[in-house]
KOLZAKE-45896 format. One record per residue (C-alpha): y, x, z. Coordinates in steps of 0.02 Angstrom, whole numbers, plus 50000, padded with zeros to 5 digits. Each point is the difference from the previous one (the first is absolute). Layout:
N
BATOR, py, px, pz
BATOR, Y, X, Z
...
This chain:
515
BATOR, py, px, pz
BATOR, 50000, 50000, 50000
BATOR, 50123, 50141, 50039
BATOR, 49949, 50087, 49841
BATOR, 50019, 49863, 49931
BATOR, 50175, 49961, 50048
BATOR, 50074, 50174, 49970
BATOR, 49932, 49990, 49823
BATOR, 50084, 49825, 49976
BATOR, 50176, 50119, 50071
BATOR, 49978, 50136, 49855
BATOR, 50118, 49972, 49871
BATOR, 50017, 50072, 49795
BATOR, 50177, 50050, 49957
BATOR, 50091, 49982, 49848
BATOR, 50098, 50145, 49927
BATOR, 50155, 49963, 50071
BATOR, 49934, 49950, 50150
BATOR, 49888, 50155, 49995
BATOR, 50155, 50114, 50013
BATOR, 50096, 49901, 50128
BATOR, 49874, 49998, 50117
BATOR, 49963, 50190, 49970
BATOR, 50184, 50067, 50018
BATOR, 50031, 49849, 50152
BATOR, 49839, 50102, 50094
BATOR, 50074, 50181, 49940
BATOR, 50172, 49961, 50086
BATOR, 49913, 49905, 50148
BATOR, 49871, 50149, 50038
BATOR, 50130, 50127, 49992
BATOR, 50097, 49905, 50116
BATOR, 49879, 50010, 50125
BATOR, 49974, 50179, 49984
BATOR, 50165, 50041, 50002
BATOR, 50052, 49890, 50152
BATOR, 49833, 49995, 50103
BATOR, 49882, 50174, 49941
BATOR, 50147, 50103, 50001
BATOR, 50131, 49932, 50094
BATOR, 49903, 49944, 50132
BATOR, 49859, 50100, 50007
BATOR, 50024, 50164, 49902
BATOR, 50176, 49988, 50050
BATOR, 50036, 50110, 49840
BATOR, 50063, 49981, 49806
BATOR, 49928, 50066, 49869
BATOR, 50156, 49967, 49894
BATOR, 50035, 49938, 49813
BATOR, 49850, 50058, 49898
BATOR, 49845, 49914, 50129
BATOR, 50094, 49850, 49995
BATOR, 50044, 49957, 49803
BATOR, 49834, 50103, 49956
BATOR, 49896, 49904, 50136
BATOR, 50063, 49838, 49955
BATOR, 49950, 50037, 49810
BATOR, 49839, 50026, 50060
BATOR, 49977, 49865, 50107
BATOR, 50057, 49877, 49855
BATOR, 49883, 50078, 49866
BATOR, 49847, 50012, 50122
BATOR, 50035, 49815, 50052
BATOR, 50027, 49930, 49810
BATOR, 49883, 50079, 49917
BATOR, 49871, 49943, 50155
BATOR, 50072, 49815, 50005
BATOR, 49969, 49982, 49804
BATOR, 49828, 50013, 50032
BATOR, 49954, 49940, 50182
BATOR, 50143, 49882, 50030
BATOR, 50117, 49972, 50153
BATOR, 49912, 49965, 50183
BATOR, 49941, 50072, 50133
BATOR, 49856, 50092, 49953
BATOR, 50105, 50068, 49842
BATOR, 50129, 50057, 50108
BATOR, 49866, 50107, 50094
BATOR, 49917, 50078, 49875
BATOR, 50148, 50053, 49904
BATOR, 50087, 50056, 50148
BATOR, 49866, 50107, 50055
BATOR, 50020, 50071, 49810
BATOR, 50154, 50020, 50022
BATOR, 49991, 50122, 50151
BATOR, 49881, 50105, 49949
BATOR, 50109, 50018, 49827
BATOR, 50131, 50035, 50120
BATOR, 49919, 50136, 50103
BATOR, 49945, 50090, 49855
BATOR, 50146, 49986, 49930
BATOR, 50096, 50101, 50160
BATOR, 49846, 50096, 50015
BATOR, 49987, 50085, 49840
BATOR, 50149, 49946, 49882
BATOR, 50160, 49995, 50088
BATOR, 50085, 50048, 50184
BATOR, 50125, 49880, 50100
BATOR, 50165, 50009, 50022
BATOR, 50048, 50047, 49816
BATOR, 50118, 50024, 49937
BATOR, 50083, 50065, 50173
BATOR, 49901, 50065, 50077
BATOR, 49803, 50022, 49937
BATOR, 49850, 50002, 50107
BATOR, 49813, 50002, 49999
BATOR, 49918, 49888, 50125
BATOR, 49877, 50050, 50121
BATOR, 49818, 49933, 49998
BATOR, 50064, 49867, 50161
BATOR, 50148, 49956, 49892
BATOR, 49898, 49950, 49856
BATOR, 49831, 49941, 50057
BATOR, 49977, 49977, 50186
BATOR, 50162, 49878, 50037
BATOR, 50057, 50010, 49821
BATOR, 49857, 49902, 49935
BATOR, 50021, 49858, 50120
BATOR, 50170, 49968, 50015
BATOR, 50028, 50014, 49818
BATOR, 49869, 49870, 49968
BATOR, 50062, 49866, 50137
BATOR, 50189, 50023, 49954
BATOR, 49953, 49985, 49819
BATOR, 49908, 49851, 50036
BATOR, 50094, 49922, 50115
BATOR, 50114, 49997, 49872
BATOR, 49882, 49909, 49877
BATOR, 49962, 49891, 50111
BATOR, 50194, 49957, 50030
BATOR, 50001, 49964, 49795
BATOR, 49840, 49910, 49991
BATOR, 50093, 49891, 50156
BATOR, 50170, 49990, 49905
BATOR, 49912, 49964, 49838
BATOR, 49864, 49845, 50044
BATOR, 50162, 49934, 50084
BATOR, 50084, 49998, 49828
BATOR, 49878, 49976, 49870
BATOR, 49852, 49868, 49970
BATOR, 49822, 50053, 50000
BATOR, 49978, 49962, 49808
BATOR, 49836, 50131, 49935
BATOR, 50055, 50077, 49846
BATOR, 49915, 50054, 49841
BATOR, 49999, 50206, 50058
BATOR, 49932, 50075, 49836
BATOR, 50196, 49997, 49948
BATOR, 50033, 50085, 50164
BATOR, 49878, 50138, 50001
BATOR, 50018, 50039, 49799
BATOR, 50192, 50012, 50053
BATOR, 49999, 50127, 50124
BATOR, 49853, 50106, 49908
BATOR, 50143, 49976, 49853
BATOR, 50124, 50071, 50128
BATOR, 49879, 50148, 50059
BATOR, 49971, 50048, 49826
BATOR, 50168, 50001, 49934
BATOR, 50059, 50117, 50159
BATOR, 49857, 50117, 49943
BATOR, 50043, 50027, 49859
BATOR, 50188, 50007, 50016
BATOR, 49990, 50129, 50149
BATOR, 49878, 50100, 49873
BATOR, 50108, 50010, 49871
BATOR, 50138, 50049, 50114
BATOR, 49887, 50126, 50050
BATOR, 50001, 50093, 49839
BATOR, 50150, 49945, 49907
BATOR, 50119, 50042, 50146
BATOR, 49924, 50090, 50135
BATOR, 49909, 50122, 49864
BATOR, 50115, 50003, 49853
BATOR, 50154, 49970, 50053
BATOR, 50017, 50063, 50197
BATOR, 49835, 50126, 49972
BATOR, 49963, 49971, 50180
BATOR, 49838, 49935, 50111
BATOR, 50103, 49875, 50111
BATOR, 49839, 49999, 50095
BATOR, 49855, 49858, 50030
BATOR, 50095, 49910, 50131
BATOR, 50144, 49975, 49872
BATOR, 49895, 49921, 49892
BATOR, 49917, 49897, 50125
BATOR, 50164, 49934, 50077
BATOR, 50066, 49949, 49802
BATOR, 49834, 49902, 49978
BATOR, 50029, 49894, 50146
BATOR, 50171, 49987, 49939
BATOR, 49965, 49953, 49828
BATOR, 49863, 49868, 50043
BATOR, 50110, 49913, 50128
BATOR, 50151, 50004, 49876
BATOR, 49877, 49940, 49833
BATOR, 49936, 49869, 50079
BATOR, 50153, 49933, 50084
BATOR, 50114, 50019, 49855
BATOR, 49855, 49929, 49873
BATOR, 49985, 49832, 50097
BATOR, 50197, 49962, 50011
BATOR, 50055, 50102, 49829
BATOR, 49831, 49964, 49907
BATOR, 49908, 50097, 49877
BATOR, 50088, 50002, 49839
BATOR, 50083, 50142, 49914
BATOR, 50161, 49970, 50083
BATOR, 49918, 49956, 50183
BATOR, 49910, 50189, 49981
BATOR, 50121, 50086, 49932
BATOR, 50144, 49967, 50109
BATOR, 49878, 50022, 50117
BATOR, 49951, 50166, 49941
BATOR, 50194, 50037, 50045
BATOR, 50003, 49926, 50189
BATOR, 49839, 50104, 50022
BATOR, 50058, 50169, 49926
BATOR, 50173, 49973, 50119
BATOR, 49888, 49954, 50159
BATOR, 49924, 50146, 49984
BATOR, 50137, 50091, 49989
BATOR, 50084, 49933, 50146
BATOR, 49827, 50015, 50098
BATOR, 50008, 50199, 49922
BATOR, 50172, 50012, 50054
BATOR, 50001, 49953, 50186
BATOR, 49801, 49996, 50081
BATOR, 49890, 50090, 49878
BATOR, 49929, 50171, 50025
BATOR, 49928, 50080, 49856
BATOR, 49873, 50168, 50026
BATOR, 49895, 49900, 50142
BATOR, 49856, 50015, 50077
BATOR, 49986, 50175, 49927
BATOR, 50163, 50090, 50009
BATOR, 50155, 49959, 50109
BATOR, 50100, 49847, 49957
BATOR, 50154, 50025, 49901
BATOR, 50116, 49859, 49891
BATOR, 50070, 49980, 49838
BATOR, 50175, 50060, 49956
BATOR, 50130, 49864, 49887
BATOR, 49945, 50106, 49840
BATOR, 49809, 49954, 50013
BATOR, 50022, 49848, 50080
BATOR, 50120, 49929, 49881
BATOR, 49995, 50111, 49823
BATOR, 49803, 49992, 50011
BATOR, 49900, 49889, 50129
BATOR, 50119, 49850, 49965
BATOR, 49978, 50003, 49792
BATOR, 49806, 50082, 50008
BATOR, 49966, 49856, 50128
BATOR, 50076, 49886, 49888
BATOR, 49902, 50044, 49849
BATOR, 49850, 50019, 50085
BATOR, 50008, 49811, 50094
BATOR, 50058, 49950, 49810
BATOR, 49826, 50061, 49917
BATOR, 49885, 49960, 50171
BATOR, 50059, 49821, 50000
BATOR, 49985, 49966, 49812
BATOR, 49825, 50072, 49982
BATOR, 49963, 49891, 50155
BATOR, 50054, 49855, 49953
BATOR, 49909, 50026, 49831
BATOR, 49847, 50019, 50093
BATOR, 49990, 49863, 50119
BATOR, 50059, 49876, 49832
BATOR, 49831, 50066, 49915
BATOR, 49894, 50052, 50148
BATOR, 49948, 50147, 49932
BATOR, 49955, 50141, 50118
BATOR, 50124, 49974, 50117
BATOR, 49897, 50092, 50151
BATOR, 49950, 50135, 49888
BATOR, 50170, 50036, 49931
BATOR, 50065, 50014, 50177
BATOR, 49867, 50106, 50064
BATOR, 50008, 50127, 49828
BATOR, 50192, 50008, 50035
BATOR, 49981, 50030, 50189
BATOR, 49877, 50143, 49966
BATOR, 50139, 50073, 49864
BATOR, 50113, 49994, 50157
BATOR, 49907, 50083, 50109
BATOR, 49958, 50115, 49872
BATOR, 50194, 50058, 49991
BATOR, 50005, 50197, 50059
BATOR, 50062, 50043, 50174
BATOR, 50126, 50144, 49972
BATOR, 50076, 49993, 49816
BATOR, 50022, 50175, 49908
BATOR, 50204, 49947, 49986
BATOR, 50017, 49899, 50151
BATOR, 50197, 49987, 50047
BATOR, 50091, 50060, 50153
BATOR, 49974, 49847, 50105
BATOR, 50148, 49890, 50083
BATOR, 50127, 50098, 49894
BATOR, 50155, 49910, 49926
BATOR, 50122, 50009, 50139
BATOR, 50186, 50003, 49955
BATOR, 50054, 50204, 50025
BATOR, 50158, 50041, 50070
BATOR, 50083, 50183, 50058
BATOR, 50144, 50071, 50062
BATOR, 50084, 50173, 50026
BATOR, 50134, 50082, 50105
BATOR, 50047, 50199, 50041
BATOR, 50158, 50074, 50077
BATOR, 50092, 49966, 50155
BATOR, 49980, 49870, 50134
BATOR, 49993, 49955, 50171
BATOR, 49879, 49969, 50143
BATOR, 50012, 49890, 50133
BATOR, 49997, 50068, 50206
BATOR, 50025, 49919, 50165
BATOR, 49919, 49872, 50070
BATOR, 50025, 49867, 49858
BATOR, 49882, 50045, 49868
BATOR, 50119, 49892, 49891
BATOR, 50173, 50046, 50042
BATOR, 50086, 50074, 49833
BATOR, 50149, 50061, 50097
BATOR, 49885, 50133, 50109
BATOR, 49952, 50120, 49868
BATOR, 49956, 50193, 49935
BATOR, 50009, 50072, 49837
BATOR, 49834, 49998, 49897
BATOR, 49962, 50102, 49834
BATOR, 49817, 49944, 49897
BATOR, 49904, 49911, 49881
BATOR, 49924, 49822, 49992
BATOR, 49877, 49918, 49854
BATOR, 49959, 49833, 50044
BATOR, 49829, 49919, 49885
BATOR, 49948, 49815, 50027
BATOR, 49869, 49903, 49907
BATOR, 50053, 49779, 50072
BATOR, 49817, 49928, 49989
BATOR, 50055, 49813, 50024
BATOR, 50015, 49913, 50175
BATOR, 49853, 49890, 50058
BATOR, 50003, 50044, 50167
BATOR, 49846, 50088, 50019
BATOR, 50000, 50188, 50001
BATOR, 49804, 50006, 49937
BATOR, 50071, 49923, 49836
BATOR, 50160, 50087, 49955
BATOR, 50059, 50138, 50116
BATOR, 50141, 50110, 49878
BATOR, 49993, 50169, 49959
BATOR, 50141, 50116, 50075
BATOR, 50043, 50193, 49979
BATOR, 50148, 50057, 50086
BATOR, 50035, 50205, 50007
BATOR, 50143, 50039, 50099
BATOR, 50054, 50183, 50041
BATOR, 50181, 50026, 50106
BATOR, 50094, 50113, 50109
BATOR, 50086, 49952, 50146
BATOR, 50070, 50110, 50158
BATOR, 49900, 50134, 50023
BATOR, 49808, 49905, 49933
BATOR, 49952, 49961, 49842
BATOR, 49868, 49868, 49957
BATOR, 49875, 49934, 49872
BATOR, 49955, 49821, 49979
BATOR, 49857, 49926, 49933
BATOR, 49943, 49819, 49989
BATOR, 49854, 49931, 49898
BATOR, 49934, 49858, 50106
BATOR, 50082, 49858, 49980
BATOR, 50015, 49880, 50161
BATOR, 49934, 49820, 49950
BATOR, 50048, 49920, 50167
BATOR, 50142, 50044, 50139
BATOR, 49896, 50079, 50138
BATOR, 50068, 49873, 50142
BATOR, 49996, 49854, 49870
BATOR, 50200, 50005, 50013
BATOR, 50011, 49946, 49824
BATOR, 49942, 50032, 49817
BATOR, 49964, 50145, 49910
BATOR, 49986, 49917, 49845
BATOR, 49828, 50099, 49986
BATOR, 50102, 50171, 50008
BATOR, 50142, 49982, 49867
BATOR, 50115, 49882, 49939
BATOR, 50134, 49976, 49849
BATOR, 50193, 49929, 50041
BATOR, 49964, 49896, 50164
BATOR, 50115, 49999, 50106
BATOR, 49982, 50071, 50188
BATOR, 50068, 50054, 50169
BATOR, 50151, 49905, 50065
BATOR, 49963, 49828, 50043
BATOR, 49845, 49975, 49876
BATOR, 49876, 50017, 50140
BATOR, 49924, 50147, 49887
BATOR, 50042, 50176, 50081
BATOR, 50160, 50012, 50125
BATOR, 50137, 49911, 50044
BATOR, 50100, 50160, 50027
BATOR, 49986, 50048, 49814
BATOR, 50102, 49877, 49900
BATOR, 49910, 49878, 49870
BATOR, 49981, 50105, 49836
BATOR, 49887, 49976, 49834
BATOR, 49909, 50149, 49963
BATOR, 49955, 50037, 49834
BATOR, 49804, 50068, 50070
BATOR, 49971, 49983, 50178
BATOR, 49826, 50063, 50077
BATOR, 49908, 50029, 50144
BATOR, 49854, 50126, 50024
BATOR, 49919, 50131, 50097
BATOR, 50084, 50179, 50019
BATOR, 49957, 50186, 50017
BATOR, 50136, 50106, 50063
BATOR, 50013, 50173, 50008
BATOR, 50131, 50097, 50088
BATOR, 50031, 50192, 49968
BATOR, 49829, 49998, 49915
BATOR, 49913, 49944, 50150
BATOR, 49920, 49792, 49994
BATOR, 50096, 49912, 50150
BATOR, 49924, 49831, 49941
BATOR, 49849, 49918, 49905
BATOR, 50042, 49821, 49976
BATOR, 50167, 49946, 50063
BATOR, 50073, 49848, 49944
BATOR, 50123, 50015, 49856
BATOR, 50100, 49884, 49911
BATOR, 50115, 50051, 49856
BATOR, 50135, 49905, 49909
BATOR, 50098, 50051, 49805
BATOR, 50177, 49903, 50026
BATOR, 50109, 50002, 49862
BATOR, 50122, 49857, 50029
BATOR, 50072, 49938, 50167
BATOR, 50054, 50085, 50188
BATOR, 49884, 50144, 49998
BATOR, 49944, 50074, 49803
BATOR, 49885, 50135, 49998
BATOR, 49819, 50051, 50064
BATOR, 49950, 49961, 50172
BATOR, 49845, 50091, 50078
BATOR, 49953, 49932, 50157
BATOR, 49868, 50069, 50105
BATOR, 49952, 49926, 50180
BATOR, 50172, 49908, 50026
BATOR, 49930, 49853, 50063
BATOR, 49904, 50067, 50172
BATOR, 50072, 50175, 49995
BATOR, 49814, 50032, 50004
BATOR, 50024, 50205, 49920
BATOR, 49964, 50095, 50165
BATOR, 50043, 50166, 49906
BATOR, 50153, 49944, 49968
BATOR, 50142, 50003, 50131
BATOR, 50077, 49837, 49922
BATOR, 49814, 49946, 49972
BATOR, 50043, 49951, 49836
BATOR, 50075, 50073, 49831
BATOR, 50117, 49902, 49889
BATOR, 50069, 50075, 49867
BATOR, 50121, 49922, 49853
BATOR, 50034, 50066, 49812
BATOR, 50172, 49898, 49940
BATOR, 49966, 50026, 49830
BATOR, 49861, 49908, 49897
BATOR, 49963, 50135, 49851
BATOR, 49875, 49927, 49905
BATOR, 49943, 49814, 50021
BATOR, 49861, 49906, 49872
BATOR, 49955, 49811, 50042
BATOR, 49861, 49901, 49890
BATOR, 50144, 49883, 49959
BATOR, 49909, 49965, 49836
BATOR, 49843, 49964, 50059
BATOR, 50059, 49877, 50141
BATOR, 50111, 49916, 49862
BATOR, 49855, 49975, 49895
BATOR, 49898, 49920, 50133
BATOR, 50120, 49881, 50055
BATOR, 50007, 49935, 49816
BATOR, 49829, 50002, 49990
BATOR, 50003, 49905, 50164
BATOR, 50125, 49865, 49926
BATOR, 49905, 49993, 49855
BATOR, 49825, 49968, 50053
BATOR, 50074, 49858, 50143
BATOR, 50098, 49904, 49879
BATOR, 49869, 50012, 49849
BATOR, 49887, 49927, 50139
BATOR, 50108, 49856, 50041
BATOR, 49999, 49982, 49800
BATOR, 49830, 49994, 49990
BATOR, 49954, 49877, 50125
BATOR, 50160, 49894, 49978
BATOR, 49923, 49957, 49784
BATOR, 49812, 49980, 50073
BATOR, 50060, 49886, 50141
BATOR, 50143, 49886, 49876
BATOR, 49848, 50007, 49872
BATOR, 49855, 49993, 50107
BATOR, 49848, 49899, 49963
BATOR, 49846, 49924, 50082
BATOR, 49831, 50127, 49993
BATOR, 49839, 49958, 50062
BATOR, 49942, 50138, 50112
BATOR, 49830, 50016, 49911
BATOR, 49968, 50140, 49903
């Protein structure tokens, strides 16, 4: 009788309903893991990339599943339990936590002796609170499945293939670089999610796919930009610059979600070998070679900046580290070097390159300057970094960035690093905080070399600090034309995609979502 009655509760899902179901139990489990596993219990985040990359999986685990078993109780076991051990492999052998701050390989505990359990009660409490919210909302009509199940194998297929031809086309031809198995993995449960949700509402024809093809190629992108690691499990996770994400992933993904999703939908229309032409074109994947002969420098295609200043100056004494009116004569050199990697607050992705050399006479000492480590974060937190270097932001004053006893200026490069000094030949400090500042407008113009003037923190000095101040700016080169051109590429792309969807949604027409 029981068995009886929980069979009678097992309900077929449409496509549509197939996919709101799915994404209503991805956004409900992660809830709970978020709020109860780790907030509660764990008392920890993992930050961006376990949430949007768990809650992928959890939706293409739980549609594919519901396709062919349905929505209920027993369902939501089964694929729940799949779920978690996808999930602990997945942490186990294919990706740490924390990316892209901070990453981390879990212990065995982590993972399998509390990580098994709580991962598979939040996740299904969380079904549970969408098979509750759902049988509230919708009638217990059984549905034809076949439609279902031929729909998300449809989906499945089409991601396949898509990611494969990605694969070569862009990771081998155009970036000729491995991105690494769990890149691959992480753009298949992005692709399936995305194919199947965008076929049922957008439908399969040729403009349905290949609009589609576009919204794919740019999530992607955006995934690339922000939470994706490429090199893992192997090799230590590094991220795509604007010149590969943008001049190659963008159009290669493009082209290759273009082809995948024509020769799928050609497929399922005629039935022909669907499974086998997925599986040849996975093994060609797999088949692609792990270190290229020409593989590029990886994450390059920051915007390069430098500066230069020689001759006479001054350097601050006295108490104040800051106080321009307390000063000694100074004679040297100064070559400033600074590659901007972007800003996306996560010094794992996009920490800058800096060289500064810096040679100068002053009193009786003379002293050589090194810094090649670029400081992502402010030590004490007191405020950004901007990942070590910066272009024409303003600072100091009342700005909150800096000091207050420096007024508010615009530097042309501003950056903050690590710094070797030597004094009379002899190293008086390893890694002292340094920030420097080219000024060629406004109170102060010049070059500003600032070491320890924070905390005072250089014991070997008898100020415990050194700041020192060129007044001229010799030489000065910006990437002026290479931010312009972004910024019209920028305005551009955003208003052609405002185009785009403004003529498909004042000529839009009904599809059916069957391919």
């Amino acid at each position: 009788m029981i068995h009886r009655a929980m069979r009678e509760r097992l309900m077929f899902l449409l496509v549509k309903d197939a996919i709101k179901f799915s994404i209503l139990v991805g956004l409900s489990a992660i809830f709970v893991d978020a709020a109860i596993a780790h907030g509660l219990l764990w008392e920890n985040d993992p930050y961006w990339t376990y949430w949007i990359t768990k809650t992928f999986l959890i939706t293409t685990v739980f549609l594919f599943g519901t396709a062919f078993l349905g929505i209920g109780i027993i369902p939501g076991l089964v694929l729940t339990a799949v779920h978690t051990l996808i999930l602990e492999i997945y942490y186990q052998w294919l990706a740490p936590v924390g990316l892209p701050q901070e990453p981390e390989w879990l212990d065995f505990n982590h993972l399998w002796i509390t990580g098994v359990p709580v991962h598979f009660l939040a996740i299904f409490g969380g079904y549970l609170m969408a098979l509750w919210l759902w049988r509230r909302n919708h009638p217990a009509l059984e549905a034809e499945r076949g439609e279902t199940w031929r729909f998300v194998v449809y989906g499945l297929v089409t991601a396949v293939m898509i990611v494969a031809i990605d694969g070569i086309l862009t990771q081998l031809l155009l970036l000729q670089d491995f991105p690494g198995i769990t890149f691959f993995v992480q753009h298949i449960l992005i692709a399936f999610v995305f194919v199947c949700v965008w076929t049922a509402y957008a439908g399969a024809g040729p403009t349905g796919w290949t609009v589609g093809a576009l919204m794919l190629a740019l999530v992607w992108t955006t995934y690339a930009m922000y939470l994706g690691p490429r090199g893992l499990p192997f090799e230590e996770p590094y991220y795509s610059g604007y010149r590969d994400l943008w001049w190659l992933s963008f159009p290669g993904g493009f082209v290759s979600a273009l082809i995948g999703w024509w020769i799928a939908v050609w497929l399922m229309k005629n039935r022909r070998m669907i499974v086998v032409s997925g599986v040849g074109i996975a093994a060609a994947m797999l088949g692609l070679p792990a270190d290229p002969a020409h593989a590029q420098v990886r994450g390059t295609d920051g915007l390069a900046a430098s500066a230069q200043a020689s001759g006479d100056g001054v350097r601050v004494t006295g108490a104040d580290p800051v106080d321009m009116n307390s000063t000694q004569a100074m004679n040297g050199t100064i070559v400033v070097q600074t590659v901007e990697m972007g800003n996306r607050w996560s010094h794992v992705q996009n920490t800058d390159e800096i060289h500064v050399s810096a040679e100068f006479t002053t009193g009786d000492a003379s002293y050589a300057v090194r810094i090649d480590k670029p400081m992502p974060r402010h030590p004490l937190g007191r405020y950004t970094t901007w990942s070590g270097a910066v272009y024409e932001h303003e600072m100091h004053g009342d700005t909150g960035i800096g000091t207050a006893k420096l007024p508010k200026m615009r530097p042309k490069i501003a950056l903050w690093g690590w710094a070797e000094v030597r004094r009379n030949g002899e190293v008086i400090a390893r890694a002292a905080p340094a920030h420097v500042m080219v000024v060629t407008d406004g109170p102060i113009p010049g070059v500003m070399l600032e070491i320890d003037t924070e905390d005072n923190g250089l014991a070997a000095e008898p100020d415990g600090y050194i700041n020192v101040m060129w007044h001229k700016v010799e030489a000065l080169q910006m990437p002026e034309g290479p931010e312009r051109t972004r910024q019209i590429i920028g305005w551009i792309g955003i208003i052609a995609f405002v185009a785009l969807f403004g003529g498909l949604a004042a000529f839009a027409r009904v599809e059916h979502p069957k391919p």
